[in-house]
C-alpha positions in Angstrom: -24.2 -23.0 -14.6 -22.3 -20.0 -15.7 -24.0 -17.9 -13.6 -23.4 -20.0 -10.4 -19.8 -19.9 -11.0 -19.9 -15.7 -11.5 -21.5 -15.9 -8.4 -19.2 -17.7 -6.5 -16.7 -16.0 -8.4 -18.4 -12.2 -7.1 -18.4 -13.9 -3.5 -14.9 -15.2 -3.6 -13.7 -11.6 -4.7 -15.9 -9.5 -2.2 -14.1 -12.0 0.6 -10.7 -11.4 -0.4 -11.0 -8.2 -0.5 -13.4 -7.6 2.2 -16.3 -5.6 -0.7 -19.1 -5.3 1.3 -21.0 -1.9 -1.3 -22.1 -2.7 -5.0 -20.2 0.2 -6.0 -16.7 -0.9 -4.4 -17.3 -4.0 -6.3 -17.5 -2.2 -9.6 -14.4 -0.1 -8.8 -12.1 -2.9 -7.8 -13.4 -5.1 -10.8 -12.8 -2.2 -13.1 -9.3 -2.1 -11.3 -8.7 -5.8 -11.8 -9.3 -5.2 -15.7 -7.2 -2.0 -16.2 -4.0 -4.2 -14.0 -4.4 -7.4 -16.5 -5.0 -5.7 -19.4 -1.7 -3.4 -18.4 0.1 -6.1 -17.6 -0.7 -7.8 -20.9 0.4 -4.6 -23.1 3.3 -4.3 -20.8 4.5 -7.6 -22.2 4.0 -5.9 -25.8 5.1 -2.4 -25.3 8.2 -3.7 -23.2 9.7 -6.6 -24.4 12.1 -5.2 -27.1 13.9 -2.8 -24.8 13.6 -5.6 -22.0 15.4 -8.4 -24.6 18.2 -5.8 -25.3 18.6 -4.1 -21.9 19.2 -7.9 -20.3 21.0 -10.0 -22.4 17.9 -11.6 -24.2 15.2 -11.6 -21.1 12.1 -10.3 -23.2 10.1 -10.6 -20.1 11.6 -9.3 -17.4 9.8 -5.6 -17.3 6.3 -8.1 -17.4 7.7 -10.0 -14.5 8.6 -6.7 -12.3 4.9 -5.9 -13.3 3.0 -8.8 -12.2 5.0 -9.4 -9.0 4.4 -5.6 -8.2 0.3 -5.9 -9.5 0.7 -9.2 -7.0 2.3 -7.0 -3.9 -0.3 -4.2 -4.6 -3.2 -6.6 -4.5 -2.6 -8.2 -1.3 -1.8 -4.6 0.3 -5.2 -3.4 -1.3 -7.4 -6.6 0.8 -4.6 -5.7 3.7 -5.2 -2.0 3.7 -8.8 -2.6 3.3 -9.2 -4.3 6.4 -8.0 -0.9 8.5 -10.1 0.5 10.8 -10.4 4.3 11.2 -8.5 4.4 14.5 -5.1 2.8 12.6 -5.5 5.6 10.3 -5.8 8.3 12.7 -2.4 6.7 14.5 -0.2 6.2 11.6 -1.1 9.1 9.7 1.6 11.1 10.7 4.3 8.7 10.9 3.1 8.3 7.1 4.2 11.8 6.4 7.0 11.4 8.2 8.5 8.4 6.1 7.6 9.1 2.7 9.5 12.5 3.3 12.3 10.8 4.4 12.1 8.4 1.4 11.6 11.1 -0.8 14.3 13.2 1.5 16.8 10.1 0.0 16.6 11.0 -3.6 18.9 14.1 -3.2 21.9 11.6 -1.6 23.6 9.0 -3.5 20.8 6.6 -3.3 18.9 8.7 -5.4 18.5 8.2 -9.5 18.6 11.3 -11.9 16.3 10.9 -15.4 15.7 13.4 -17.7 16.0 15.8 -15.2 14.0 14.3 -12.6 15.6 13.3 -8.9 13.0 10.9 -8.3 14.0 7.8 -7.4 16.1 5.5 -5.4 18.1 2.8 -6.0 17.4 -0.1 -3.3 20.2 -2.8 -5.3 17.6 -5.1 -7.0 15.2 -1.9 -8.2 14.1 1.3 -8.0 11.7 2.7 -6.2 9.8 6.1 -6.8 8.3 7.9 -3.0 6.6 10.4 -4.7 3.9 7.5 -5.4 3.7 6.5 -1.9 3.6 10.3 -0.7 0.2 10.9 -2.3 -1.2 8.8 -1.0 -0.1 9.7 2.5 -0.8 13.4 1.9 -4.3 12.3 0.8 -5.0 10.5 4.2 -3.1 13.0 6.5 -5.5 16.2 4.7 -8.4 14.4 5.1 -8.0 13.3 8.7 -7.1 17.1 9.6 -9.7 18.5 7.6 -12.3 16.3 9.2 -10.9 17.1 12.4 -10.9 20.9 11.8 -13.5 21.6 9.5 -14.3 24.8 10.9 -10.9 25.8 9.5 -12.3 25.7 6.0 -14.4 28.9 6.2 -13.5 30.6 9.4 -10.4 29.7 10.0 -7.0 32.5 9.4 -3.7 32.1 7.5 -2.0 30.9 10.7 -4.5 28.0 11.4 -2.7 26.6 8.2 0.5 25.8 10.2 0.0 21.9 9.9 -1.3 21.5 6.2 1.7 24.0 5.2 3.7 21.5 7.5 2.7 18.0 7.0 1.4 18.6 3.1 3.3 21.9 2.0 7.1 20.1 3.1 6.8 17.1 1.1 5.1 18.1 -2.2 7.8 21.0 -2.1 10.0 17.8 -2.3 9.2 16.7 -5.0 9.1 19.8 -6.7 12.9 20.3 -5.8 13.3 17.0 -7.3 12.2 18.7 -10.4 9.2 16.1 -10.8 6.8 18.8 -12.6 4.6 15.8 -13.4 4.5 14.5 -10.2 3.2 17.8 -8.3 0.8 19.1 -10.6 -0.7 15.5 -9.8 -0.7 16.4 -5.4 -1.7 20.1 -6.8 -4.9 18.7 -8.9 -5.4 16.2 -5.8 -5.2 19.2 -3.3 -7.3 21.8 -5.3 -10.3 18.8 -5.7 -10.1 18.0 -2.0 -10.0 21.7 -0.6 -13.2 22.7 -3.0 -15.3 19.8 -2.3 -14.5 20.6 1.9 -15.7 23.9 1.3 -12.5 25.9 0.6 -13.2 29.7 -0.8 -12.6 29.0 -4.4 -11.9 32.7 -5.0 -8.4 32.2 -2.7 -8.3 28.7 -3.9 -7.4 30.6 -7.0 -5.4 32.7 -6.1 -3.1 30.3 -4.4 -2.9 27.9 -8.0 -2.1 31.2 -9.7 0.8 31.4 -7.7 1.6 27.5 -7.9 1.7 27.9 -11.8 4.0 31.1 -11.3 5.8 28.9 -9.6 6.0 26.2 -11.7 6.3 28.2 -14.4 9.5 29.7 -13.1 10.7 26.0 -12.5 10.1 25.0 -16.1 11.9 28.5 -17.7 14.8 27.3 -15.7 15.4 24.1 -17.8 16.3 24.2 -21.3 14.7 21.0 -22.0 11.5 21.4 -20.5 11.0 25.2 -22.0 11.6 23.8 -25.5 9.3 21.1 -25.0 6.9 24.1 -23.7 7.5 26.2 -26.6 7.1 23.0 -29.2 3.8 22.4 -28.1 2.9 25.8 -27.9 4.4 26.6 -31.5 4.4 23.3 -33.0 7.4 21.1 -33.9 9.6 23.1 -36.7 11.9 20.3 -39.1 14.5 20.7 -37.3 12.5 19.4 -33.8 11.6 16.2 -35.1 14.7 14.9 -34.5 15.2 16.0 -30.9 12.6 17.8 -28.4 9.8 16.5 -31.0 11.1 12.6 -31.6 8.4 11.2 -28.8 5.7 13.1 -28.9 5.3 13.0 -33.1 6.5 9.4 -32.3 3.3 9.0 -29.9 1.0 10.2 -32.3 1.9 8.2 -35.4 1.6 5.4 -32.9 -1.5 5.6 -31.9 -2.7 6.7 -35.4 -1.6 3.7 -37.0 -3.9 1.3 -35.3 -7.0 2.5 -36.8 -10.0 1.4 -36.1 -8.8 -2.6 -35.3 -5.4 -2.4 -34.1 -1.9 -3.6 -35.8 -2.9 -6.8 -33.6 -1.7 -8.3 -30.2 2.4 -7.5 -30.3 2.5 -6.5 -33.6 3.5 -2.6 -32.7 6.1 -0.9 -34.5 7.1 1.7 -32.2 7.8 0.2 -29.8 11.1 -1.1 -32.0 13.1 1.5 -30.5 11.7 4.1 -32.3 9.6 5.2 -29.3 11.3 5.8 -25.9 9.6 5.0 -23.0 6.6 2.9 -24.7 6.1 1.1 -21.8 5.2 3.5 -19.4 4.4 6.8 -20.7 3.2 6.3 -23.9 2.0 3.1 -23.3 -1.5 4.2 -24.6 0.4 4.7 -28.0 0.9 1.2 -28.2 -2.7 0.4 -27.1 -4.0 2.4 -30.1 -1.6 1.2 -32.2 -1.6 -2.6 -31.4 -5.8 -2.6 -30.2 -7.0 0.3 -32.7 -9.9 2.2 -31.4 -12.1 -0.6 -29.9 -8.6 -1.3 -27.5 -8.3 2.6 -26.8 -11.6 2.6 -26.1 -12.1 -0.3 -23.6 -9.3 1.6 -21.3 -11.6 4.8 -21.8 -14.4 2.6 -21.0 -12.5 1.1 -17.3 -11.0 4.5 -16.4 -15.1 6.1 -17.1 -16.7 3.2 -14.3 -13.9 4.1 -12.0 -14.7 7.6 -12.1 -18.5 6.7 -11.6 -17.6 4.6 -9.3 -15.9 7.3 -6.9 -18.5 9.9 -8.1 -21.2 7.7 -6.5 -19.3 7.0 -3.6 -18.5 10.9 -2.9 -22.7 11.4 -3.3 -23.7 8.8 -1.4 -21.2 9.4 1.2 -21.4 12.6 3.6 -19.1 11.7 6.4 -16.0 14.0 5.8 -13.0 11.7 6.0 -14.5 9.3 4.2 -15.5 12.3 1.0 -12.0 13.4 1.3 -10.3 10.2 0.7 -12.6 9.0 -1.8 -12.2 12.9 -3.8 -8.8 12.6 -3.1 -8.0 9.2 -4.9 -10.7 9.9 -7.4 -8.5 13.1 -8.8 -5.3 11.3 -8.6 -6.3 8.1 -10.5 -8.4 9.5 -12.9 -6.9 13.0 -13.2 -3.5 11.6 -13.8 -5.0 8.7 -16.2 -6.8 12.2 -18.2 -3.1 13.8 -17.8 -1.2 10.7 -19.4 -3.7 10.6 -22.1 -3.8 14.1 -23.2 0.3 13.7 -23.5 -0.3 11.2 -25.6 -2.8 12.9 -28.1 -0.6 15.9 -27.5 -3.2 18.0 -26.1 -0.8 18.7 -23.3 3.2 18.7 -23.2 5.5 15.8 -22.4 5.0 15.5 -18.4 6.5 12.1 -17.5 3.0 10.5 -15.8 2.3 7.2 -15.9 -1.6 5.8 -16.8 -2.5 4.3 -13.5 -2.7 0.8 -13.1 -1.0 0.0 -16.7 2.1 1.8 -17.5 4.8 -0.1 -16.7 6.2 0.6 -13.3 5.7 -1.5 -10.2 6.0 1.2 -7.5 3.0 2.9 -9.2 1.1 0.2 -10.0 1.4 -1.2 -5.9 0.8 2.3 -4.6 -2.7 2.9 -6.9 -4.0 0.0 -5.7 -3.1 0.9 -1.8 -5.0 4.1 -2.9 -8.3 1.7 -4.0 -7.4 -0.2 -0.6 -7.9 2.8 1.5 -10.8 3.9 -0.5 -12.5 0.7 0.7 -11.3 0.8 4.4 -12.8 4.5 4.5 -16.2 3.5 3.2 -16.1 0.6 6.0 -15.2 3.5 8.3 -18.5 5.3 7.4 -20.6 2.0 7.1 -19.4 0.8 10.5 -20.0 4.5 12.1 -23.4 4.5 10.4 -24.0 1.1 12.1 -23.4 2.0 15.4 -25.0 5.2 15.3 -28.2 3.7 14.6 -27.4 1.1 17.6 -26.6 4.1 19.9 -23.0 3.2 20.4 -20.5 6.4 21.3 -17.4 5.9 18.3 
């Protein structure tokens, strides 16, 4: 009996979300985990801040959560459903409006944190277009790349006009919002997609040397962000534990606590104001401190299938758009969830990433699962090329 009803269960899933590969069907059940487990430790991590930040409402960072995990799985089975021609149509106009949303943070619309310009305030929320811009850059690079492959290893400088254009414009963008966080993520999404099309890695290089110069620059010129540099590259003194150090050593103790079991369900004490953004950020604190080891290690577990899960897909898959977008959302999902969680075990310094699909955040949360939703169209893209290749039908 309960195998009839996981059956019916698998079908019922595959429909709504149009699954028609094994391996798709692992990815987006490992998604489904990772968004109701997040969701369920957003509703730990969040409800302290949310009781005192409005007037009592313990659940209303949880209820942004689920309607945004809602949203983001109906544009995932929408977005699914595309067929490559929509892509090829849209792509630009893509670009075009997630620079002008992301254009919007620099007027009065636009929110100021920690020394971010990131996001925009709509009235009822906020919004972040840097999420939505990835994932347009990652479909505009791999249409152009399958459409000029010949670029990748013959082409010269000036054949670069419209990458420098279409993908060079918007993630400087967001670097002029001073979201370092945010573009290292498009740079590590770039690099993957240009080396697995073929790119000389020698100049590939060369040209991330001169990104971190950049960057680097960009960091030296904020006082916060070069302390928090030189904390994690000296170590916290005394007199940083009250200031540059307070979350990071907050973050740690966190997710020390835990142990092997975990405080148990709600029962963390960090997240008692004592460490700031526990929701979102550090969020993985509160997993090790609340779940212990066995909890930490279950969202290891989920984030490890979804990265088999793209690395099949990228082997079994040869036709180039489709490799691209799958490389491409393979390096943001998992490379940022790899990013957040080094923060957190403070193996790299404080960035400001979220862990995909369960840091608090519903503009993240709906735009990684568009990401999942356009991996799935561009397998059906390949599958349905495939198809009517073999019947002898010109695309």
């Amino acid at each position: 009996m309960t195998s009839v009803l996981n059956s019916q269960a698998a079908i019922r899933l595959r429909n709504l979300f149009h699954i028609d590969h094994p391996v798709v069907f692992r990815l987006v059940g490992a998604v489904i985990f990772l968004t109701l487990f997040g969701i369920t430790m957003v509703l730990s991590a969040s409800a302290v801040q949310s009781g005192l930040a409005n007037n009592g409402n313990y659940f209303q960072e949880t209820l942004k959560q689920a309607g945004g995990a809602a949203i983001g799985f109906a544009l995932l089975g929408f977005i699914a459903r595309f067929p490559e021609f929509t892509w090829r149509s849209q792509a630009n106009n893509l670009i075009y409006l997630g620079a002008l949303m992301q254009g919007l943070v620099f007027t009065p619309l636009g929110l100021e944190y920690g020394g971010n310009r990131n996001w925009l305030d709509i009235g009822f929320t906020t919004i972040q277009p840097s999420e939505f811009l990835k994932l347009a850059i990652i479909l505009w690079l791999a249409i152009w790349i399958s459409d000029n492959e010949w670029v990748i290893t013959e082409g010269r400088l000036a054949d670069w006009k419209m990458p420098a254009i279409y993908v060079g414009g918007p993630t400087a963008l967001i670097l002029l919002g001073g979201d370092l966080g945010t573009t290292l993520i498009v740079a590590i999404v770039l690099m993957g997609m240009l080396l697995l099309a073929g790119f000389n890695g020698r100049l590939l290089a060369l040209v991330t040397l001169l990104g971190l110069v950049i960057v680097g620059f960009l960091m030296n010129a904020s006082s916060s962000r070069r302390d928090r540099i030189a904390a994690w590259l000296q170590g916290c003194s005394v007199e940083d534990y009250d200031g540059i150090c307070w979350q990071s050593q907050h973050g740690l103790w966190a997710l020390g606590t835990g142990g092997i079991f975990g405080l148990g369900p709600g029962s963390s004490h960090a997240k008692w104001s004592w460490l700031p953004h526990a929701e979102s950020d550090y969020i993985f604190a509160i997993v090790g401190e609340e779940m212990g080891l066995l909890g930490a290690s279950f969202v290891l577990l989920l984030i490890a299938v979804m990265a088999w899960s793209f690395v099949m897909l990228i082997r079994e898959y040869h036709e180039t758009f489709t490799r691209l977008v799958v490389t491409g959302v393979f390096f943001w999902l998992v490379g940022q969830s790899l990013v957040n969680i080094a923060v957190v075990l403070g193996a790299l310094p404080v960035l400001g990433v979220p862990l995909p699909f369960v840091s608090s955040g519903g503009t993240s949360l709906m735009a990684n699962l568009m990401a999942v939703g356009l991996v799935v169209s561009a397998v059906r893209v390949a599958d349905v090329n495939r198809t009517q290749f073999a019947r002898g039908v010109p695309r």
